[in-house]
C-alpha positions as a printed Julia matrix, in Angstrom:
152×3 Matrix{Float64}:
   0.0    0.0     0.0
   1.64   3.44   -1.12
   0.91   6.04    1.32
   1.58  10.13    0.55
   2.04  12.34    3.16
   0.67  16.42    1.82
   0.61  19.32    4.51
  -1.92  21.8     5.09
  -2.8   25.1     7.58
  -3.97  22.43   10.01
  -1.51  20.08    9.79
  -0.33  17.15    8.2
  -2.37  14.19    6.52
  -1.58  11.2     5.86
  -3.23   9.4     2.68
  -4.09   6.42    1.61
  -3.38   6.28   -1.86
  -5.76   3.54   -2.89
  -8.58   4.4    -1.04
  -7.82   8.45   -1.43
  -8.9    8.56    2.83
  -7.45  10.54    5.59
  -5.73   7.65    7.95
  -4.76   9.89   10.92
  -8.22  11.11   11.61
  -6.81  14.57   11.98
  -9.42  17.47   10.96
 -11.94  16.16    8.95
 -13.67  19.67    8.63
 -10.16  20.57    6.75
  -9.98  17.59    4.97
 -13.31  18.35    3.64
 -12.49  21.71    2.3
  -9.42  20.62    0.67
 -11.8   17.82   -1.05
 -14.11  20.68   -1.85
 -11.82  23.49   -2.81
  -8.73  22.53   -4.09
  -8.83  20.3    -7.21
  -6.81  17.48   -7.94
  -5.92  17.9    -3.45
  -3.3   15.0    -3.81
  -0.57  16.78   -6.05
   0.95  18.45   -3.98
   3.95  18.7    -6.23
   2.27  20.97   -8.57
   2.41  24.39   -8.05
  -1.2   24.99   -9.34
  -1.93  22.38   -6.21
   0.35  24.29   -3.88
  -1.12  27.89   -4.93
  -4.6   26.3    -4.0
  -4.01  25.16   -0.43
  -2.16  28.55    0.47
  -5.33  30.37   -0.9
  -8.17  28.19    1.11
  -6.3   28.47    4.41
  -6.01  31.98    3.89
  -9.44  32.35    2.79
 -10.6   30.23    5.76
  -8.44  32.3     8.74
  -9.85  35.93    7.08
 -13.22  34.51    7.92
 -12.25  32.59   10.94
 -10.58  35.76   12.53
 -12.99  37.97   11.56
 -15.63  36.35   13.51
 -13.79  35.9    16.4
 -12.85  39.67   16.35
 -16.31  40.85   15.72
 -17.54  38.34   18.62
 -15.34  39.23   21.29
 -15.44  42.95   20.49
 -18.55  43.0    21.34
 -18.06  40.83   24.58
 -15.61  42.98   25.41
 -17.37  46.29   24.68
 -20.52  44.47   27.26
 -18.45  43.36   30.09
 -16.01  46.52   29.28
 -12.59  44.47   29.86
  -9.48  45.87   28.37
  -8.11  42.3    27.81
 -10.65  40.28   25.86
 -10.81  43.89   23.21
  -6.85  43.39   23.12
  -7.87  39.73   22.29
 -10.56  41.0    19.37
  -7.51  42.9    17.86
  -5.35  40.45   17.72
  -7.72  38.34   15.91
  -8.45  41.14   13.54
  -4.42  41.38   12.93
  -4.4   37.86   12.0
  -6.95  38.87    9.94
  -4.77  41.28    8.46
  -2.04  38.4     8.48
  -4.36  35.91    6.33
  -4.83  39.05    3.86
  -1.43  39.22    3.53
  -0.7   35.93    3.06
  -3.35  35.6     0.61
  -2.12  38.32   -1.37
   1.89  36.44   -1.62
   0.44  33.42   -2.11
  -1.22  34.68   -5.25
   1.71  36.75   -6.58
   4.21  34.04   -5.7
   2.04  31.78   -7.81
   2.43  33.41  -10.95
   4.98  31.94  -13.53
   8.26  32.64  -14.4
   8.64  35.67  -16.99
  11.34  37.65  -18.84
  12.06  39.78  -15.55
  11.52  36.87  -13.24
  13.02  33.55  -14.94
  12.97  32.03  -11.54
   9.36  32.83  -10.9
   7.83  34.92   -8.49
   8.3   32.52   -5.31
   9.87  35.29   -3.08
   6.92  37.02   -2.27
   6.15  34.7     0.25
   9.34  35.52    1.85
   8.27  39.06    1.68
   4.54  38.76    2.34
   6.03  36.89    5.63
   8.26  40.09    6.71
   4.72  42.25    6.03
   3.04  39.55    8.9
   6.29  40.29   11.38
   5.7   43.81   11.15
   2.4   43.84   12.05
   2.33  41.66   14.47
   5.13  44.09   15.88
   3.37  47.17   15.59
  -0.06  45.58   17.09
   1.97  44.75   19.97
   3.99  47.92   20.9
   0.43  49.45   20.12
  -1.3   47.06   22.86
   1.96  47.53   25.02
   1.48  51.6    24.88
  -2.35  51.22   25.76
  -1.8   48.86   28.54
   0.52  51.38   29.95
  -1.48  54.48   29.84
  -4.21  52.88   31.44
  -2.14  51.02   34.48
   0.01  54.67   34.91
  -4.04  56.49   34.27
């Protein structure tokens, strides 16, 4: 029995390739969206593939974080705690994060052209650096607030 091992956002699968089934029981609700949304899931080697999974996962933590931001926004705004509103932003910057990614993910997936014979593939690298910024700047900016309120 030949067995292929393909990784996702959630982790890694193992396959069966004869019966095409998830053997590690690991996420099915993931496993279902990558039988959904990306065609031809099992190669992984091409790039098409690749391009695919990076979108879906980024697709899927944008609307993740987004509810999670809006939901404990307003939890926070009810019970008016300082800590679960820091928690809404930082969902909302991995928002940001997954909108970032997205965007690499599709520019690194464009081919090789006259300017770019190796492809485009370092935009990930670059999209990355965008995602260690923010998450910089979110947290001096949660660092300064959290002062000014203990020293106000």
């Amino acid at each position: 029995m030949e067995r292929r091992y393909h990784g996702t956002n959630a982790g890694l699968f193992l396959y069966n390739k004869k019966t095409q089934k998830n053997e590690m029981g690991l996420s099915y609700l993931t496993d279902l969206l990558v039988r959904l949304f990306v065609k031809d899931y099992m190669n992984v080697e091409n790039a098409k593939v690749r391009t695919s999974y990076g979108i879906l996962s980024s697709i899927v933590g944008i609307t993740c974080n987004v509810l999670l931001f809006a939901t404990k926004l307003l939890i926070g705004l009810l019970i008016n705690s300082i800590s679960v509103m820091a928690d809404a932003v930082n969902n909302l910057s991995d928002a940001a994060s997954s909108i970032i990614s997205l965007v690499g993910v599709k520019l690194a997936g464009r081919p090789a052209d006259k300017e770019h014979p190796f492809g485009h593939g370092r935009f990930e690298y670059l999209s990355a650096l965008a995602v260690a910024g923010l998450i910089l700047v979110v947290g001096f900016d949660l660092l300064q607030t959290s002062f000014q309120k203990v020293l106000h």
